[in-house]
C-alpha positions as CSV (number, residue, x, y, z in Angstrom):
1,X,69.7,105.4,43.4
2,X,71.6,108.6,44.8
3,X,72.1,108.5,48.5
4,X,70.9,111.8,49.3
5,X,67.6,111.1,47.5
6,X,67.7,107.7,50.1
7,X,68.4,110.0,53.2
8,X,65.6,112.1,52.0
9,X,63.6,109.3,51.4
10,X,63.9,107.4,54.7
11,X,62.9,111.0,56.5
12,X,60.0,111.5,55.1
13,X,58.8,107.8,55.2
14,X,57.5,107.2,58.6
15,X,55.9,110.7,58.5
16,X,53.8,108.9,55.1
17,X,53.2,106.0,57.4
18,X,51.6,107.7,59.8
19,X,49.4,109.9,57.6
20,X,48.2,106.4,55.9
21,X,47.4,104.7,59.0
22,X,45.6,107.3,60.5
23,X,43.6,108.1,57.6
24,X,43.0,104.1,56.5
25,X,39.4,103.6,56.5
26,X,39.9,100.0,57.5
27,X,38.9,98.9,60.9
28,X,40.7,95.9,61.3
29,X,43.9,96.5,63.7
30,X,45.6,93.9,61.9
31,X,46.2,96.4,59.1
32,X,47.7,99.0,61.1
33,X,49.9,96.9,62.5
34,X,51.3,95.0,59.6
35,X,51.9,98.4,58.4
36,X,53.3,99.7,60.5
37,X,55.9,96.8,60.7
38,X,56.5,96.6,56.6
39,X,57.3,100.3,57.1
40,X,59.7,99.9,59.9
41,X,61.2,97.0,57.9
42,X,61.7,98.8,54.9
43,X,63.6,102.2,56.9
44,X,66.0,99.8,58.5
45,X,67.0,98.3,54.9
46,X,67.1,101.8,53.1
47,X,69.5,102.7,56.5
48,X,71.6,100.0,56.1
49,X,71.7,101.0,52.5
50,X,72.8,104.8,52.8
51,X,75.4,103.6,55.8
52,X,77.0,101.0,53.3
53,X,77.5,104.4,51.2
54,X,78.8,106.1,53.5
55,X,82.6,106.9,53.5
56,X,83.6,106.5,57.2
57,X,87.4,107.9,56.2
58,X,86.1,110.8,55.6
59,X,84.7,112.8,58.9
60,X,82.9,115.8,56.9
61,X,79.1,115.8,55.9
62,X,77.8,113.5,53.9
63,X,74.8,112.9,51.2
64,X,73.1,116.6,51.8
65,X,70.3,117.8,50.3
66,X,69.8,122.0,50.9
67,X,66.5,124.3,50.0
68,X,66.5,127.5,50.7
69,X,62.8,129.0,51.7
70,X,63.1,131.7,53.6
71,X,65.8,134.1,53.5
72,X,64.5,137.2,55.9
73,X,64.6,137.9,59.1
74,X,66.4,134.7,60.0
75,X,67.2,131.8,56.9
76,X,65.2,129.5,57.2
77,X,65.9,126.2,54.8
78,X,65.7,122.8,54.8
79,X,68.8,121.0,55.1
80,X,69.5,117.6,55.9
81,X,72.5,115.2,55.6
82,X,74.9,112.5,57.4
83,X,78.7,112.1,59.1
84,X,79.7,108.7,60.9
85,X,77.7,110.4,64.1
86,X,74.6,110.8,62.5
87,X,74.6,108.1,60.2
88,X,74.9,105.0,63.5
89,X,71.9,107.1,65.3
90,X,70.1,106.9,61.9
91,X,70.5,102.8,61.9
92,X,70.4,102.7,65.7
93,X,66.6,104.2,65.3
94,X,65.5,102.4,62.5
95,X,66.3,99.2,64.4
96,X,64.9,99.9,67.8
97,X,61.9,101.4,66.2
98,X,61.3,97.7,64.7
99,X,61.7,96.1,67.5
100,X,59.4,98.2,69.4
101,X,56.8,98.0,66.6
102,X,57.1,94.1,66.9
103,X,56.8,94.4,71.2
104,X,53.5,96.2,70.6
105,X,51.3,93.1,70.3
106,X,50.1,94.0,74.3
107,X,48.2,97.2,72.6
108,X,44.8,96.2,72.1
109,X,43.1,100.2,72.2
110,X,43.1,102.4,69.4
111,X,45.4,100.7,67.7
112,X,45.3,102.9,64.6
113,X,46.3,106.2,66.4
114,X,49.0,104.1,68.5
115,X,50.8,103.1,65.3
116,X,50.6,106.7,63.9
117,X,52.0,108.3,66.6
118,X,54.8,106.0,67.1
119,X,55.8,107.1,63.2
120,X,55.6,110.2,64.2
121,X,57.7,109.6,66.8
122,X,60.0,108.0,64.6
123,X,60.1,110.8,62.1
124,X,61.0,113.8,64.4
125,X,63.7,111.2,65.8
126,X,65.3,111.0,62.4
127,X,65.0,114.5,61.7
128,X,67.1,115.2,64.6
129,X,70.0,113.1,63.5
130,X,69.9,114.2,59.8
131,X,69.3,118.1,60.6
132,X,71.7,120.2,59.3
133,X,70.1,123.4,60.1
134,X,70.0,124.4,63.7
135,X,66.8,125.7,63.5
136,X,65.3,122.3,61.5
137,X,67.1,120.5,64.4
138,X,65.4,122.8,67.3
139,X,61.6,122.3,65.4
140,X,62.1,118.6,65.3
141,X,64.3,118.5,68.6
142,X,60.7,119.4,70.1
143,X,57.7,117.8,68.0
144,X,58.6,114.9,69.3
145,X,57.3,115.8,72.5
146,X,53.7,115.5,70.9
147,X,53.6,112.0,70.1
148,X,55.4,110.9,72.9
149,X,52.6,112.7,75.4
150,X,49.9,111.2,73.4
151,X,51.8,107.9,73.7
152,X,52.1,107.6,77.4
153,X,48.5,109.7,78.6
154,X,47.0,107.2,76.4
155,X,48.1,103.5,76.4
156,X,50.2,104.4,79.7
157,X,49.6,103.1,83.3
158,X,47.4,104.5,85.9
159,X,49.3,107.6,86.5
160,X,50.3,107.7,82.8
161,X,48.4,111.7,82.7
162,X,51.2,113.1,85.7
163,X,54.3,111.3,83.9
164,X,53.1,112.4,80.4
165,X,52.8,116.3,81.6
166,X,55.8,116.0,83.7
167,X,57.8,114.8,80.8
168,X,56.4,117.5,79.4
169,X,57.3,120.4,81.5
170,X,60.5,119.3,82.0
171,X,61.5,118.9,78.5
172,X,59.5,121.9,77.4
173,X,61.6,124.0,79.4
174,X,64.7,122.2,78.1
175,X,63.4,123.3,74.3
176,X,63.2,126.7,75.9
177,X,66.3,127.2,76.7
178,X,67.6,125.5,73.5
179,X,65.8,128.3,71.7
180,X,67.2,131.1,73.6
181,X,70.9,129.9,73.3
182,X,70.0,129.5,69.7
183,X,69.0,133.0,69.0
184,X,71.9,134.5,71.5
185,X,74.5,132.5,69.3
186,X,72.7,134.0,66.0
187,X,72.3,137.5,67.0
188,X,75.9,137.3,68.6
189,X,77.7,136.4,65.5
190,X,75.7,138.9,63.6
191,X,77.2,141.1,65.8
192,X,80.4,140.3,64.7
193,X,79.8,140.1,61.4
194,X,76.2,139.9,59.6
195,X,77.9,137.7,57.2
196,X,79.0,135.1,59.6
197,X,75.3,134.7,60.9
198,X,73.7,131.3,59.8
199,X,72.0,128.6,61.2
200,X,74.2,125.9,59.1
201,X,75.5,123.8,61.5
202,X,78.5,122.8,58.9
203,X,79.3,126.7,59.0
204,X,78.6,127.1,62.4
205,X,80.8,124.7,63.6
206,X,83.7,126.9,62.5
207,X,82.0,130.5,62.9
208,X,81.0,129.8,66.2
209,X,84.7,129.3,67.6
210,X,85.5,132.9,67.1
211,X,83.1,134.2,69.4
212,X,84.6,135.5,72.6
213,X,84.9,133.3,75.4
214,X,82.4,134.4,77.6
215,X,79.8,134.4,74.9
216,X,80.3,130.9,73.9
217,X,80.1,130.1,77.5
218,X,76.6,131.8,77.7
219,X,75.5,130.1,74.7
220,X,76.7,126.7,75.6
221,X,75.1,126.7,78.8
222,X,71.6,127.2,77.2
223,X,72.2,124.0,75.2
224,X,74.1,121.7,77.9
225,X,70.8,122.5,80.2
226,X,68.7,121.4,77.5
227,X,70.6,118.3,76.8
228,X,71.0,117.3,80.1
229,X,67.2,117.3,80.8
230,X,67.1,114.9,77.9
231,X,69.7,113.1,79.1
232,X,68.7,112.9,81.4
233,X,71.6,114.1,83.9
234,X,71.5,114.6,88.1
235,X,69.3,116.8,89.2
236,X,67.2,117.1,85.9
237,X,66.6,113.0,86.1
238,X,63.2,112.7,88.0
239,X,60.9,112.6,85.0
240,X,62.6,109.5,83.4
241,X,61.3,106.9,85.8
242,X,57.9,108.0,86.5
243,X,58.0,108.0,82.7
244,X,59.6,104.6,82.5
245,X,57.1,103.2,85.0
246,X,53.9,104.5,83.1
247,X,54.8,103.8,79.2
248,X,53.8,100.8,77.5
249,X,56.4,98.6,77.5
250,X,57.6,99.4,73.4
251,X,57.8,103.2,74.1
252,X,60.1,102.5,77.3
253,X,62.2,100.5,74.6
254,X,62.1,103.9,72.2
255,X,62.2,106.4,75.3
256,X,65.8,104.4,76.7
257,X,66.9,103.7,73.8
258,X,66.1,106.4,71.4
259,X,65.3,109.5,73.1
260,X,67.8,109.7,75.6
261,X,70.3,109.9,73.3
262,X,69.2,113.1,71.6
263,X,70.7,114.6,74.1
264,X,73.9,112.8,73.8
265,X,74.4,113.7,70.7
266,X,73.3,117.4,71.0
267,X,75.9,117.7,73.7
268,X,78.6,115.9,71.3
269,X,77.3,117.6,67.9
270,X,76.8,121.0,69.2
271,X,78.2,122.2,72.8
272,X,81.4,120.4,71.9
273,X,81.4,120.8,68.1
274,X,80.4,124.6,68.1
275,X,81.5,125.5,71.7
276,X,85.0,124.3,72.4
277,X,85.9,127.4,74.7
278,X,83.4,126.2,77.1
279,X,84.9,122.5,77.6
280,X,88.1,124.1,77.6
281,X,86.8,126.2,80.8
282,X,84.6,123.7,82.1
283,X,85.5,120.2,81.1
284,X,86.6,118.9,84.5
285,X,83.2,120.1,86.3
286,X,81.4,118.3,83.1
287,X,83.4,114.6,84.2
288,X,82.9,115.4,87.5
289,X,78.8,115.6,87.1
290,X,79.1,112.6,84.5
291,X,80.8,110.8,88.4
292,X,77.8,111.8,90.2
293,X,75.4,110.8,87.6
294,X,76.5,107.3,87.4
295,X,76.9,106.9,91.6
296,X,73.3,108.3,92.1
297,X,71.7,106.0,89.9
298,X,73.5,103.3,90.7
299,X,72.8,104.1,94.3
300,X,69.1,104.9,93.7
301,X,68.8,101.0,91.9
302,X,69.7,99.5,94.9
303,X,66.3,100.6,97.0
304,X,64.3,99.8,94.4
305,X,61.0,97.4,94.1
306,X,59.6,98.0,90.5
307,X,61.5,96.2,87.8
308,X,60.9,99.0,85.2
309,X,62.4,101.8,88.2
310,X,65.7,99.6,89.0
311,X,66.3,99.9,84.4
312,X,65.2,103.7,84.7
313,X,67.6,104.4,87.6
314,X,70.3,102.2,85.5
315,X,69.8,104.6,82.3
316,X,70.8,107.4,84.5
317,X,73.7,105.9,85.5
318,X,74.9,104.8,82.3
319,X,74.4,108.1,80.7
320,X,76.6,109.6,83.1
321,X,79.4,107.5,81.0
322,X,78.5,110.2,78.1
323,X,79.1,113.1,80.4
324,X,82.2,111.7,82.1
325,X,83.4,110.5,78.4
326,X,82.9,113.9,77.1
327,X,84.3,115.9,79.9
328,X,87.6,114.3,79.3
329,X,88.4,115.8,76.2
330,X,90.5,112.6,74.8
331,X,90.1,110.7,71.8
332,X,89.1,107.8,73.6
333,X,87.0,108.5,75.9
334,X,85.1,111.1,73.9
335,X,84.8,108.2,70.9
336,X,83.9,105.9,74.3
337,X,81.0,108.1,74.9
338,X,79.5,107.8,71.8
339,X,79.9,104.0,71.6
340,X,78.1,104.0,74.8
341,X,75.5,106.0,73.1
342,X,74.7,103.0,70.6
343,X,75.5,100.4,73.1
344,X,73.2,101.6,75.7
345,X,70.6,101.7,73.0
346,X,70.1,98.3,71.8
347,X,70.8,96.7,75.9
348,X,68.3,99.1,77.7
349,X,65.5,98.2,74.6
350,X,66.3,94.9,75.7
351,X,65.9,94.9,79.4
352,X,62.6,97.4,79.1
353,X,61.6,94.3,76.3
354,X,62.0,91.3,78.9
355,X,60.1,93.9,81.8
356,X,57.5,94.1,79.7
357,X,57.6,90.3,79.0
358,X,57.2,89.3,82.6
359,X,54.9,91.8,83.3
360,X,52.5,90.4,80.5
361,X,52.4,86.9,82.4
362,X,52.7,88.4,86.3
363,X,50.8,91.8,86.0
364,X,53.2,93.1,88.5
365,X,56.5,94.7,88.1
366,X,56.9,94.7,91.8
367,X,59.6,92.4,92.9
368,X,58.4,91.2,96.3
369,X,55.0,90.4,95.0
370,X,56.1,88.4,91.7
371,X,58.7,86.3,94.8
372,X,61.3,84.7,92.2
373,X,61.6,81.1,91.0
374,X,59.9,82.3,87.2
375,X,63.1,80.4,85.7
376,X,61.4,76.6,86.3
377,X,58.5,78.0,84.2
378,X,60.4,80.3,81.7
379,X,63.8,79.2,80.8
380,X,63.8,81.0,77.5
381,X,63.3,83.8,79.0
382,X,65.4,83.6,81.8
383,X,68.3,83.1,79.5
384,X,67.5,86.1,77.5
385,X,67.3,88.1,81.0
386,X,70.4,86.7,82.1
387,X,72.0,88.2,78.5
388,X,70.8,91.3,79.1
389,X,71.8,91.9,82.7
390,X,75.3,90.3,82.0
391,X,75.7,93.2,79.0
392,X,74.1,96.2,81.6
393,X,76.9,95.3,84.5
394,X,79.8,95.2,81.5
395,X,81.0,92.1,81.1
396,X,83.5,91.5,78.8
397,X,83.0,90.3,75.3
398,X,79.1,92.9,75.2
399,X,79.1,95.9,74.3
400,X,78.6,97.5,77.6
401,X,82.0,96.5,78.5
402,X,83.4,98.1,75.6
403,X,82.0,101.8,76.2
404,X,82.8,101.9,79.6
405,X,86.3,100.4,79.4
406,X,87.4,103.0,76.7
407,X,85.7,105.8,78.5
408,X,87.5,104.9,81.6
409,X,90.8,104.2,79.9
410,X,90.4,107.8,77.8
411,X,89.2,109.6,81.7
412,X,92.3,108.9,83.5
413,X,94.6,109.6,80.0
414,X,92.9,113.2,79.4
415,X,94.5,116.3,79.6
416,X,92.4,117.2,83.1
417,X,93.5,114.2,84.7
418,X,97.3,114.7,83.6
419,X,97.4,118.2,84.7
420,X,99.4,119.7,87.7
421,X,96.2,122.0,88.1
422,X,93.0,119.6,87.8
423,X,94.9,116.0,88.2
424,X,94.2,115.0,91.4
425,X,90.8,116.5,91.3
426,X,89.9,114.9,88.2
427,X,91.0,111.9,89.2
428,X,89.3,111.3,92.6
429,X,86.3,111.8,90.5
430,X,87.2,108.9,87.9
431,X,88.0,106.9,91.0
432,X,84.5,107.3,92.5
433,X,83.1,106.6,89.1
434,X,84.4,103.1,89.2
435,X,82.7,102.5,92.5
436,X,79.5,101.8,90.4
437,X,80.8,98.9,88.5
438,X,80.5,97.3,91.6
439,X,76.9,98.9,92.2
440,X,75.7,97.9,89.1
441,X,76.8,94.2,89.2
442,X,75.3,94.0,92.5
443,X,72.2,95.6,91.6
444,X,71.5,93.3,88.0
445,X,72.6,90.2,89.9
446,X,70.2,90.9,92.7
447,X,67.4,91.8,90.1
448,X,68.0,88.2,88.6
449,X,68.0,86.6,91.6
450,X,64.8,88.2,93.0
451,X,62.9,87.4,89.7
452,X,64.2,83.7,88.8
453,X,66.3,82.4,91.4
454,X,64.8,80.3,94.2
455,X,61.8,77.6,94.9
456,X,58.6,78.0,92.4
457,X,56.0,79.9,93.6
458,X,52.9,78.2,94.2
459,X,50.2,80.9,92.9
460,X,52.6,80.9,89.3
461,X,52.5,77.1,89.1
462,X,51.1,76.5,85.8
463,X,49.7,79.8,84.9
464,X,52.7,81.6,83.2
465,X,54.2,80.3,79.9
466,X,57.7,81.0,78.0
467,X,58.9,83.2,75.3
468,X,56.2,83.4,72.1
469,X,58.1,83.3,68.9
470,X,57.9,87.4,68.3
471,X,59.5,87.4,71.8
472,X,62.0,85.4,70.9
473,X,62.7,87.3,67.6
474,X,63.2,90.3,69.5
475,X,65.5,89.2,71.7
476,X,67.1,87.4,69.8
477,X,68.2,90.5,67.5
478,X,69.0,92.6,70.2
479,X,71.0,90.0,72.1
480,X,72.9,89.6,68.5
481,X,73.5,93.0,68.5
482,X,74.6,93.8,71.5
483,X,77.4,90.3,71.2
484,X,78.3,91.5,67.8
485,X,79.7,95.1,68.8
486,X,80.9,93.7,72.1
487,X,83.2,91.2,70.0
488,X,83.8,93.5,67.0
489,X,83.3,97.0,68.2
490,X,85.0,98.1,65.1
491,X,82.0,98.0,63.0
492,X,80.9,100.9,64.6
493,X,84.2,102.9,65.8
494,X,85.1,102.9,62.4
495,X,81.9,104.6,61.1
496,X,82.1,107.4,63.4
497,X,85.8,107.5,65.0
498,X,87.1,110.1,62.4
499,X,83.9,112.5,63.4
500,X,85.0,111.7,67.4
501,X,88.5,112.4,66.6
502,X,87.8,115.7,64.9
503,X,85.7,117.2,67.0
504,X,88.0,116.4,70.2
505,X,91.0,118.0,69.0
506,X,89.0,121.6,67.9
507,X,88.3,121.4,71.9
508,X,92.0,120.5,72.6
509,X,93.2,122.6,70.5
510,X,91.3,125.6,72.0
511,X,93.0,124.6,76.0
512,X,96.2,124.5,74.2
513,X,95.8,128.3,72.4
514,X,94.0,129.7,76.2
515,X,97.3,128.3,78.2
516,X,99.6,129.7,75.6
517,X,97.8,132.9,76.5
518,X,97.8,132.4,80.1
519,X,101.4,132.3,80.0
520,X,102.0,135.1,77.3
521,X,100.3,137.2,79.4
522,X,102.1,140.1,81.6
523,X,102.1,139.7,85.0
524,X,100.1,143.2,86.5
């Protein structure tokens, strides 16, 4: 079958699934359920499928499908289709999504509108990393705020109604701005020339780099806010863990491992793919910020006492290896950035998986309450938790250690850090960034030990029980995983490397052409 009927296809799918579920007249939760995991099971086969297509020597579009529907005052159309980028989100969804699908046993209440969103959830997702249109991308850039509010108000914690609307507001205003940078790049290069106007994001990502400087600057910075708050990035971070903290357990997995990185890849598909002037301007306060985003949230881990707030904090720190990978404006690092992107995805799932498994025996996530020694009645588990923590802190061999070490090794080799005007600057900043190694290891160790680690408990003593064998299926994969690309991170450079590569140099080769200007120019 064609590839771009596949793409298509897989789209459209979980949107189906959710229509079904809701609308199955059968009461039994059962059948929402097993559903909802045959679906699941099914996109990440056709995603495996299309990737196996997919030529990863080649960094240009691939598999696209275009209809035109509206042509006045603004083209509107439906076009979708796939690069290396896209195409390891796409499989990085359609996996998590399974797993969380399979971690949602806990949900007992309205089970049938639970499954239905999370497909929903699931198709905006998709739609994201398959958009070709920027203004298909905005629209499903912000439906998934719907399902995702319904998901935490609903089967969320006790103050699951303030972290639903505060997620909300905060990435409302994100889509806000995203739409006003949108229409200021349109109208600008209408401007210029009404021919070059298009919301293509193929054509745009040429067009858009002959707009003046300071307009591209202007546009860029509408985006960059609006990715950030997804991100999310210092100071726009404080909705993630009161979100964290309230969500069921499977939509922490999808929030951490799914969500946050549509802002990643906004910031690499779009502010650095149709905005190079602005990296070329402002690269070295982007690494800088990407610094202070990983020492906050390493910082912040260390005074905390909920399990699920110690993995939030941690997910801001680690995305701040996107920002300080993308600031740099090398191959490496920039390529780095996106491996963390994939690598982040399948460990945090993982960690926010074995929270929610010890808070299903303890009904605490507070540390001092739960009092350690859980290993002498859950060894399975505490092997799976001492996996997980070991790939969060980067050690060698997991996949963690892989993003960071190339976005490290690509910082201190980038243009900023080499330069007689930014080096030293740039450079203190990578310098303080390595601080949090540290942090982090000493934060996941003394999570371990606080949890497992010293004499049983005598109010646990033979009321908790080990992994179940969906909990160990889950795990299990995700542990896989995260070994596999930490041993053989090829598998993944090489589907989107040539993508990385290209979209770096445009950048690079916009701060080559502004110097040559800068000394061309006569002195006044």
């Amino acid at each position: 079958m064609d590839n771009a009927l596949l793409l298509k296809f897989l789209l459209f799918l979980p949107l189906v699934a959710a229509i079904v579920i809701a609308v199955n007249p059968s009461k039994d939760d059962k059948d929402a359920r097993g559903l909802a995991i045959f679906v699941s099971s099914v996109m990440v086969l056709l995603s495996l499928v299309i990737g196996a297509g997919l030529e990863g020597h080649y960094g240009g579009m691939q598999f696209s499908t275009v209809q035109h529907w509206i042509a006045s005052p603004f083209p509107i159309n439906f076009h979708i289709g796939v690069d290396g980028l896209s195409m390891s989100l796409v499989v990085l969804t359609t996996v998590i999504t399974l797993m969380a699908v399979l971690a949602s046993y806990s949900i007992k209440t309205r089970v049938k509108l639970y499954y239905a969103n999370v497909m929903l959830l699931t198709f905006s997702l998709l739609g994201v990393f398959v958009s070709q249109d920027l203004l298909q991308f905005f629209v499903m850039y912000e439906f998934e705020l719907i399902p995702m509010y319904f998901l935490i108000a609903i089967w969320g914690g006790p103050r699951r109604g303030y972290a639903a609307m505060k997620f909300l507001l905060y990435t409302f205003f994100g889509g806000v701005l995203m739409l006003a940078a949108l229409l200021y790049t349109y109208t600008q290069l209408y401007a210029m020339d009404p021919a070059a106007a298009t919301f293509n994001m193929t054509q745009l990502s040429a067009s858009s780099h002959a707009l003046p400087v300071h307009a591209q600057v202007i546009a860029c910075l509408g985006f960059f806010l609006a990715f950030i708050i997804k991100l999310p990035s210092v100071p726009f971070h404080t909705w993630l863990p009161d979100a964290h903290v309230e969500a069921p357990t499977p939509i922490s997995m999808i929030l951490a491992g799914l969500l946050l990185k549509m802002g990643s890849y906004g910031l690499v598909r779009i502010c650095m793919g149709f905005f190079p002037a602005f990296f070329a301007e402002y690269g070295p306060w982007v690494l800088a910020l990407g610094a202070i985003n990983i020492l906050w949230g390493a910082v912040a881990c260390l005074v905390q006492k909920d399990m699920k707030r110690i993995i939030a904090f941690s997910s801001v720190s680690h995305m701040g290896f996107i920002l300080l990978g993308i600031g740099s404006l090398s191959n490496a690092a920039v390529n780095g950035a996106i491996f963390q992107m994939l690598s982040h995805g399948f460990i945090s799932a993982l960690l926010f998986f074995m929270v929610g498994c010890v808070y299903e025996r303890c009904h605490t996530r507070l540390l001092p309450e739960i009092g350690g020694g859980l290993a002498f009645q859950m060894p399975i588990l505490f092997y799976f938790w001492m996996f997980a923590c070991m790939a969060n802190l980067g050690l060698p061999a997991l996949s963690g250690f892989v993003g960071e070490v190339t976005i490290f090794y690509g910082a201190y080799t980038s243009p900023f850090a080499t330069s007689s005007l930014h080096g030293a600057w740039t450079q203190g900043w990578i310098v303080a960034a390595c601080v949090s190694v540290i942090l982090t290891a000493g934060y996941m160790l003394w999570l371990l030990k606080r949890l497992f680690y010293g004499p049983e408990q005598p109010k646990w003593k033979g009321h908790l029980y080990d992994a179940t064998m969906t909990e160990k299926f889950v795990a299990t994969t995700l542990c896989a995983l995260t070994l596999l690309f930490g041993v053989a991170p090829h598998l993944l450079t090489n589907m989107y490397s040539k993508v990385g590569d290209r979209i770096t140099s445009e950048v690079l080769n916009r701060i080559q052409i502004s110097q040559t200007d800068t000394t061309t120019k006569p002195n006044l």
